[in-house]
C-alpha positions, -999 to 999 in steps of 0.1 A, spaced: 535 659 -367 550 640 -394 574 621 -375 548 613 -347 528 599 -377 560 578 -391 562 566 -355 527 553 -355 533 536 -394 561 521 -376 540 503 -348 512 499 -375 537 477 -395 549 457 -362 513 448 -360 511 432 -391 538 412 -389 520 393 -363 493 369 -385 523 357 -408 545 345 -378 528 306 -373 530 302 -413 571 309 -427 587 293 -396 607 258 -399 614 241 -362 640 251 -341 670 225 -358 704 224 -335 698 257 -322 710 272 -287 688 268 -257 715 292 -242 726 325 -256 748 356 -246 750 386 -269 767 422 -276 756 446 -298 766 480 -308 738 505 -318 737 539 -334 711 561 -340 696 600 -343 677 614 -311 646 631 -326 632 661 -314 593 666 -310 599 697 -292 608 733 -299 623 730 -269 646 701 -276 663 712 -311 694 720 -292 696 687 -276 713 664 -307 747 671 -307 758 640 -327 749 603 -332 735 583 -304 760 555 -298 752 526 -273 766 497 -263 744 464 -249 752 427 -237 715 407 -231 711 367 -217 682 350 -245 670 319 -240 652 300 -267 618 284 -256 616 249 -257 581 243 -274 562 222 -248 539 255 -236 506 260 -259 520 298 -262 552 286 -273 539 272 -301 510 298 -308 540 321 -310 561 297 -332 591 290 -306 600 322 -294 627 335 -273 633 355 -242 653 381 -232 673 399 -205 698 430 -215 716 460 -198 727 489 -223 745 520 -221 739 547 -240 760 577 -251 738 608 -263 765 628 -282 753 658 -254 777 651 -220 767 687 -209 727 682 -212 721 650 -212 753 626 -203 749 589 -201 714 568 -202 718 531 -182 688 511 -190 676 475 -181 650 454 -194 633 419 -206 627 413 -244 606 394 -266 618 378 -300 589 369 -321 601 350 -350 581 365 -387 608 338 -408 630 310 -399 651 285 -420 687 267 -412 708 295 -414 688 330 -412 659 343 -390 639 377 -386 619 384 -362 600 411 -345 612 423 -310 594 447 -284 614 455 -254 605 474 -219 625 482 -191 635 511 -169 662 539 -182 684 556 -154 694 591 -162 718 607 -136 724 639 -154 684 645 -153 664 678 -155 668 694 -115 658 733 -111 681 759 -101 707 733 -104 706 718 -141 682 735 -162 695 725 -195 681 691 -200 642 703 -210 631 663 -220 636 644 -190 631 655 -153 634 623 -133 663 596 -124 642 567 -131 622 562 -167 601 544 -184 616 522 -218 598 506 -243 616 494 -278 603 481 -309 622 466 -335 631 444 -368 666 422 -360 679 398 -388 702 367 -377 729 351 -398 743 316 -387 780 315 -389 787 287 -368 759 261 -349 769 282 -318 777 317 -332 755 341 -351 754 378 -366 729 399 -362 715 433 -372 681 455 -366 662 483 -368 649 502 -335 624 525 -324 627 532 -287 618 559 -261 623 570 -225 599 590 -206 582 591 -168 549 591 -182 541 626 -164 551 613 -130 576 641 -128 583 672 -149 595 685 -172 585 651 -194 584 654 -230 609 620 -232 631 612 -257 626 592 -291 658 572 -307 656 559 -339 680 534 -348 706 506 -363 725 478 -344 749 453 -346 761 425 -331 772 391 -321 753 362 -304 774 330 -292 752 303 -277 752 266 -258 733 235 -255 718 224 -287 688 214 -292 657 202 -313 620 218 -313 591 206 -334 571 233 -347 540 224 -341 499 236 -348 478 237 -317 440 238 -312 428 272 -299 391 265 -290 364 292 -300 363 321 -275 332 339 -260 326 379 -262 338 395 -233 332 427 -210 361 440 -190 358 461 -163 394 482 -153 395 511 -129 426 526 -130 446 562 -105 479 574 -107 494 605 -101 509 632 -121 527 664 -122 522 696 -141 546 729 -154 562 747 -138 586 714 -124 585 713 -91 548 719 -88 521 701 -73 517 664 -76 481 660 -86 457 624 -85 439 612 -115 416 579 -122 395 563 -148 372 535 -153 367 519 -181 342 493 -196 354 469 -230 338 446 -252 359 424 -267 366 390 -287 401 368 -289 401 359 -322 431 338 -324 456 327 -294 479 362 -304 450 389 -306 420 403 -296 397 432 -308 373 454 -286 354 485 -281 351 503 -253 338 535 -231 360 561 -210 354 578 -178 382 597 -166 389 627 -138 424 645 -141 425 668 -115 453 687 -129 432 697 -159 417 728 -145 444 740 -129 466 735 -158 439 759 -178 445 781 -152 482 788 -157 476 792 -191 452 813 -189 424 800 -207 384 801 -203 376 783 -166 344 761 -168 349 752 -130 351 720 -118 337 700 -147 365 706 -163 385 674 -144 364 654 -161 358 635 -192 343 606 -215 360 590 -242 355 557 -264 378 539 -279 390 508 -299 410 486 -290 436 457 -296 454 431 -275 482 413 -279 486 378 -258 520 360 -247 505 335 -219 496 355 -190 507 388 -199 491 408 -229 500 440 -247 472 463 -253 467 495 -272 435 518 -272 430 550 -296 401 572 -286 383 600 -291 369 624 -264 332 622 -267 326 652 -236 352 675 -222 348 709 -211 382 719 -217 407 727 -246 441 716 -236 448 686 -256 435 676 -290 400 657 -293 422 620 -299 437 602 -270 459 568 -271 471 543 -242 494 517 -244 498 491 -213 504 459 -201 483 435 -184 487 407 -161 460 375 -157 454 363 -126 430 329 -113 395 340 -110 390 366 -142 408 389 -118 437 416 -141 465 438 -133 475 465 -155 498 493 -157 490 519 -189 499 552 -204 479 573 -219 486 598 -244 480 623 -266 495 619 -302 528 604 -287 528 632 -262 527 610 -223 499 625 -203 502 602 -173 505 566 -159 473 543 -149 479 514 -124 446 494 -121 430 460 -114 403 446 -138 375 422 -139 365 400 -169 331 385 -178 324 355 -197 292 357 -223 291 321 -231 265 308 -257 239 279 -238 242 249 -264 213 243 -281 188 220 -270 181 188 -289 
């Protein structure tokens, strides 16, 4: 528990970072519109498991080369982000476990939100998400000995601290601090993931120089909001290699964007898991019948904006449930996707303390409660 809770201080602090990134940030001056990278990064594989004590064998080496390229200012959101960049990366990582675990080949995009900038040095914040490729995966009656990951393709998300040094107008050093993980979000058992903690270093050499002027844009007052998102997926329950069973939820969120960047809201859960009473079943608990597939929740909320796409996070609590198989709290991280017409896509996991309980793909509906002006 305490290192789910140091995992949770962790994103608590990313968050914060956030408000200070429009206010200690100089212009982009002769920096590379063009960058290619390689890093080397080593780390410790925690176990949240019993089951996965005998999984680190050693430190967690990996190896990464990533294409960024530096946004030019023109966009509204490049400047509501104070000039961030973009990026593109491939990584291979070695687990110190060749017999359990083997080699992890993951692929992503990355964000680089800049907290300070001057001439020669910059830190930023960084959030990554991709997909991880594990070959040597968890496959019954064949390779039983990997517990934490039972399909080829995963899941990555990466959070992370990353100081730059300018040597030279077109090469820098840089170092960071990670957080990342790999799971299938309960697509696929077994599925308890697996967390890396981490430090990297590396070398950027970049192209085309260029000029940026930071610059303070008008963000016009927003109205309250309801959103409506209904959500299904799929997942799988122990043994591995049982049956695949649907879920869905729905849904409603009030909410206000407070500044271009973020947005607060509360909101009501309906959800239906129909894994939940068989699950009870096979662990022989108390059987409350059908019911027990269902349940309401409400939750908090915040969301994170970079021009179309947003970052959101919700931490609930279950307000009715009829069974016992997870605690009473509930978390789901996702990303979302505006289209024309108040219309959203979104893809989300939901949790319980860190631990994946399954993956939500859904489509969402926003509504407007804008104030009449006042008549004269």
């Amino acid at each position: 528990m305490t290192r789910q809770w140091t995992v949770a201080a962790f994103c608590a602090l990313m968050a914060a970072f956030q408000p200070l990134n429009a206010q200690m940030i100089r212009s982009v001056e002769n920096y590379a519109r063009h960058r290619v990278a390689a890093r080397y990064t080593r780390g410790i594989l925690i176990p949240h498991s019993k089951v996965m004590q005998g999984l680190p064998r050693g430190a967690v080496q990996q190896l990464e080369v990533f294409y960024e390229r530096q946004t030019s200012g023109r966009k509204d959101w490049h400047q509501h982000h104070a000039l961030p960049a973009w990026r593109v990366f491939f990584a291979l990582t070695d687990f110190s476990n060749p017999q359990a675990i083997g080699l992890g080949y993951t692929a992503g995009g990355e964000m680089s939100f800049p907290i300070v900038r001057t001439r020669h040095f910059q830190l930023s914040q960084n959030t990554s998400v991709g997909l991880g490729f594990f070959p040597l995966r968890y496959r019954r009656g064949i390779h039983e000995s990997q517990p934490a990951i039972g399909s080829l393709l995963n899941y990555h998300i990466r959070l992370g601290f990353e100081g730059s040094f300018r040597l030279h107008r077109h090469l820098d050093l840089f170092a960071g601090l990670h957080f990342g993980h790999w799971s299938n979000g309960a697509l696929k058992m077994p599925n308890l993931g697996m967390n890396v903690a981490s430090f990297s270093l590396g070398l950027k050499g970049g192209w085309d120089l260029f000029y940026a002027e930071k610059q303070k844009r008008a963000f016009p007052r927003q109205p309250f909001t309801l959103l409506l998102t209904a959500s299904a997926g799929y997942k799988e329950i122990d043994p591995p290699g049982g049956k695949i069973y649907p879920i869905a939820s729905l849904y409603a969120e009030a909410g206000k964007r407070l500044t271009p960047k973020s947005a607060l809201s509360l909101g009501a859960d309906f959800f239906y898991d129909a894994s939940i009473r068989p699950k009870t079943l096979y662990r022989q608990l108390a059987d409350r019948g059908e019911r027990m597939n269902f349940r309401l929740g409400i939750h908090a909320g915040y969301e994170f904006y970079v021009h179309r796409f947003s970052a959101f996070f919700h931490f609930g609590v279950y307000a009715l449930r009829y069974d016992r198989l997870t605690g009473i709290l509930y978390q789901r991280v996702g990303l979302r996707y505006e289209l024309p017409g108040n219309i959203s896509l979104t893809t989300a996991l939901k949790s319980h303390m860190f631990t994946a309980d399954c993956v939500e793909f859904g489509l969402g509906y926003r509504i407007s409660f804008t104030r009449k002006p006042k008549e004269p």
